[in-house]
C-alpha positions in Angstrom: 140.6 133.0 129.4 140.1 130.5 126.7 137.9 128.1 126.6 140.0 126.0 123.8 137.3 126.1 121.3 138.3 129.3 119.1 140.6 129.1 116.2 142.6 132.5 116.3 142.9 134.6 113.3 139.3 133.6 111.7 136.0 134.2 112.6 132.6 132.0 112.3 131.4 132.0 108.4 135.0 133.0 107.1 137.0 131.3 103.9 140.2 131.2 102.6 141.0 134.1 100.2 140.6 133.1 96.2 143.3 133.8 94.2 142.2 135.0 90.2 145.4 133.4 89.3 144.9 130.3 89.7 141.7 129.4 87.8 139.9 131.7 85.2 136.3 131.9 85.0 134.0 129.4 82.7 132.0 131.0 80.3 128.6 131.2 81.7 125.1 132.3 80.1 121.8 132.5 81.4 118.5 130.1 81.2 115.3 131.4 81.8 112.5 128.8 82.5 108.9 129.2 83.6 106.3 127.1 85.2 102.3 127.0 84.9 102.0 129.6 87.8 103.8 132.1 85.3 107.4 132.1 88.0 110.1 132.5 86.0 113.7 131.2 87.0 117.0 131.9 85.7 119.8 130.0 86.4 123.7 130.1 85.1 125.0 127.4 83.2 128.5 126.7 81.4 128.1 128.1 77.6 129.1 124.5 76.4 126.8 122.6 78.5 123.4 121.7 77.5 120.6 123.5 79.0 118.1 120.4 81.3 114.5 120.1 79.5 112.6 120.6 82.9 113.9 122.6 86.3 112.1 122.6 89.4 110.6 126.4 90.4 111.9 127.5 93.8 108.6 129.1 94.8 105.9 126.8 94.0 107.9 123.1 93.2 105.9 122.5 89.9 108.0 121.9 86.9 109.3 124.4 85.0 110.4 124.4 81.0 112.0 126.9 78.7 109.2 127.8 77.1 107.2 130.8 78.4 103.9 130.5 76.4 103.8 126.5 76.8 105.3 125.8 80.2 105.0 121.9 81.2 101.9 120.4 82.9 102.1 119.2 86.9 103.9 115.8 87.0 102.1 112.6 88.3 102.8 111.8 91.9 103.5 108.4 92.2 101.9 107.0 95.4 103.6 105.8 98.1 105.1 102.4 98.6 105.4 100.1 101.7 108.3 97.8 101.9 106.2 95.2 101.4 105.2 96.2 98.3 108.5 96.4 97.0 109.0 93.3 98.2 106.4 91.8 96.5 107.8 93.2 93.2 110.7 90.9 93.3 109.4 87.6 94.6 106.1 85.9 94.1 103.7 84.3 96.6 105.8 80.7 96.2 109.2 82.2 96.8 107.7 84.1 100.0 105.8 80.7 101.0 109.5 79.3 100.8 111.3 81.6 102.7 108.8 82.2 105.4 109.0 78.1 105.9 112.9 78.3 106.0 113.2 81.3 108.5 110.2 79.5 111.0 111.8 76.2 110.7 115.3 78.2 111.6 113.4 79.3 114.6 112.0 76.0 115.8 115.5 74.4 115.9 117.2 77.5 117.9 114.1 77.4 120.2 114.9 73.5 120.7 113.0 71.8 118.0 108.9 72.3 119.3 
């Protein structure tokens, strides 16, 4: 007995059937790249489209150029932010003053004016 969970005639993983008819194949070519641990990577782009400057290496993460005998250096990590820090990008310490007055006075009159 079914349990009202299967969809007859396919099977976990399957796909409808491509048909060559309908689209024809884009002219591919390959791009190799290589990173500072000597890992190269070769990916398939369109033969029109222009080949990125840097690609990530699936095995180590460090960036990885076209050139093999001068492969780009690690990038800089930029540190991590706190919202707050953000926040204090885009406001100074007046406009925080002001809004910090405006949301406690808020609070005073729903609490009943104390």
């Amino acid at each position: 007995m079914s349990n009202g969970n299967v969809i007859r005639g396919a099977r976990v993983g399957s796909a409808p059937p491509r048909h060559p008819e309908r689209h024809r194949p884009v002219p591919c070519r390959s791009v190799s790249f290589w990173c500072r641990n000597g890992h190269r990577t070769d990916i398939r782009i369109a033969a029109d489209a222009a080949a990125p400057e840097l690609w990530d290496c699936p095995r180590c993460g460090l960036p990885a150029g076209p050139d093999a005998q001068d492969p780009p250096g690690r990038v800089r990590a930029e540190p991590y932010k706190t919202h707050l820090a953000y926040v204090k990008e885009r406001r100074t310490d007046a406009e925080g003053e002001a809004i910090l007055a405006e949301a406690l006075a808020a609070l005073r009159n729903r609490r009943g004016g104390r």
